[in-house]
One Martini backbone bead per residue (centre of mass of N, CA, C, O) as a GRO file, in nm:
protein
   90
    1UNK     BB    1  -1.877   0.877  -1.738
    2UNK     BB    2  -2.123   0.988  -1.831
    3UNK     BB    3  -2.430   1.137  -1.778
    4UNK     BB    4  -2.719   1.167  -1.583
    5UNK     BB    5  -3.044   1.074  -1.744
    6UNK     BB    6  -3.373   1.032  -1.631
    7UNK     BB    7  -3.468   0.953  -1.897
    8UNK     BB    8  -3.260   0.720  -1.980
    9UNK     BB    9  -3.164   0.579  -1.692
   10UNK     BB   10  -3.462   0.550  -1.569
   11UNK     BB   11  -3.609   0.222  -1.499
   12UNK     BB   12  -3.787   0.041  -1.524
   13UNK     BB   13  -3.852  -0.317  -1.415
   14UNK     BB   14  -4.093  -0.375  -1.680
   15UNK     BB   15  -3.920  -0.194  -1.909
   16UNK     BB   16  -3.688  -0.391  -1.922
   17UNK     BB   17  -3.801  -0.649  -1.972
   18UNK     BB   18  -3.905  -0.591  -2.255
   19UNK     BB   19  -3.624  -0.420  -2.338
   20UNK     BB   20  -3.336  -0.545  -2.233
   21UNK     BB   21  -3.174  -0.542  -2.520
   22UNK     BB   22  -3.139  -0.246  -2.560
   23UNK     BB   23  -3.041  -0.206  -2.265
   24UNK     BB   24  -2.792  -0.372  -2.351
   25UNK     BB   25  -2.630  -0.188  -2.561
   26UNK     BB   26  -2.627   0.098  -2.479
   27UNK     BB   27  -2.421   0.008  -2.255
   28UNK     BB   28  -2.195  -0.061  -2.460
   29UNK     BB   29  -2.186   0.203  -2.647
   30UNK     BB   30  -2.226   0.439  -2.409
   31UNK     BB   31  -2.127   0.384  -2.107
   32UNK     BB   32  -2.350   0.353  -1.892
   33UNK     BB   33  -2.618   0.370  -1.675
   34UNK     BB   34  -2.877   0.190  -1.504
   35UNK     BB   35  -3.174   0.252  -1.336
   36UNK     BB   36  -3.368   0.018  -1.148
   37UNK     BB   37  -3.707   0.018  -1.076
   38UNK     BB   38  -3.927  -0.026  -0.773
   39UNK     BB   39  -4.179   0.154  -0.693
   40UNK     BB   40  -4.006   0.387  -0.777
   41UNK     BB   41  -3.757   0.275  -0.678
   42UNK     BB   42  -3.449   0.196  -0.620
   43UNK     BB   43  -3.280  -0.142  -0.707
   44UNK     BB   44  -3.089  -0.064  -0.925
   45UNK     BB   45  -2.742  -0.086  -1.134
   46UNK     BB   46  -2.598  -0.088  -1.425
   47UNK     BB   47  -2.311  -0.186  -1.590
   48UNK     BB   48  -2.030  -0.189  -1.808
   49UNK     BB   49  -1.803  -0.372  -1.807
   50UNK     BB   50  -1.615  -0.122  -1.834
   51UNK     BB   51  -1.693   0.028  -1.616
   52UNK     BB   52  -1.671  -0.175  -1.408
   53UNK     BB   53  -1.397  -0.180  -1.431
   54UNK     BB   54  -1.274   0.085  -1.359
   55UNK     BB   55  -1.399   0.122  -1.097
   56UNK     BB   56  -1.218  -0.114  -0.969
   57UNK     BB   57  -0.976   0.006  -1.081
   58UNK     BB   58  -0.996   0.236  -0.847
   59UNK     BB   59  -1.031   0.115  -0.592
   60UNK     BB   60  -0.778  -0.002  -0.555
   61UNK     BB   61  -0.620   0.275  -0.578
   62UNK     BB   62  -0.754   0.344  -0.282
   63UNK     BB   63  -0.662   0.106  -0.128
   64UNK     BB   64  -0.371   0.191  -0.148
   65UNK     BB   65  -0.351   0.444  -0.057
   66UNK     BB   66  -0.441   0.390   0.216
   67UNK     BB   67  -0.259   0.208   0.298
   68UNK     BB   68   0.013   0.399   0.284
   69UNK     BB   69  -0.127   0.602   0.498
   70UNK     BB   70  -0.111   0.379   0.734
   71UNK     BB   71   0.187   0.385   0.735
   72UNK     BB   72   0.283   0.639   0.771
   73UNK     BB   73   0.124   0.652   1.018
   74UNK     BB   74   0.327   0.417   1.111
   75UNK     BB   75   0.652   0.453   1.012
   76UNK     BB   76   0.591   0.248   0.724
   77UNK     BB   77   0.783   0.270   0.484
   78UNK     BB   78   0.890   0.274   0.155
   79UNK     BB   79   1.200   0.276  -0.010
   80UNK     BB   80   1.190   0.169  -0.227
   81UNK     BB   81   1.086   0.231  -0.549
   82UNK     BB   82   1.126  -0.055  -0.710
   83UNK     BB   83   0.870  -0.151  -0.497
   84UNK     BB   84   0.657   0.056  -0.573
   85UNK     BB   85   0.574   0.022  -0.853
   86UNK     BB   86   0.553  -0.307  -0.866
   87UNK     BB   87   0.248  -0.224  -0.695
   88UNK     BB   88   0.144  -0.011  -0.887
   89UNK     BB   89   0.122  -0.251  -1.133
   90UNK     BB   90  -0.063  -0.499  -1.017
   0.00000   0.00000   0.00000
């Protein structure tokens, strides 16, 4: 994901109603984050489906890490190798 640019990135939500075509473009090419604003405060996050996926795909693989560090801590661990990559591959 790019850096967040105030200037470009946090979008009030009557400025997004208005030109919503044109931020939904930026978001397909630049994949970058939109944040809008309701009075003033964060409301909303918009982000483009590839980085949704990225993301959801970070998720996944940060709940197997815990699942395994939970296994190790309670010493019920994989031993097969070729049954740790089938999963860490699905």
């Amino acid at each position: 994901m790019a850096y967040f640019s105030i200037e470009k990135d946090l979008i009030s939500l009557s400025d997004f109603r208005s030109s919503y075509k044109k931020y939904i473009t930026r978001l397909s090419k630049e994949r970058n984050s939109i944040v809008l604003t309701q009075n003033g405060k964060a409301a909303a996050v918009l982000v483009s489906p590839r980085e949704y996926d990225q993301l959801t795909g970070k998720n996944d693989i940060l709940n197997l890490i815990a699942s395994r560090l939970q296994e190790i801590a309670n010493h019920d661990f994989v031993t097969n190798e070729d049954e740790m990559w089938k999963e860490l591959e699905e």
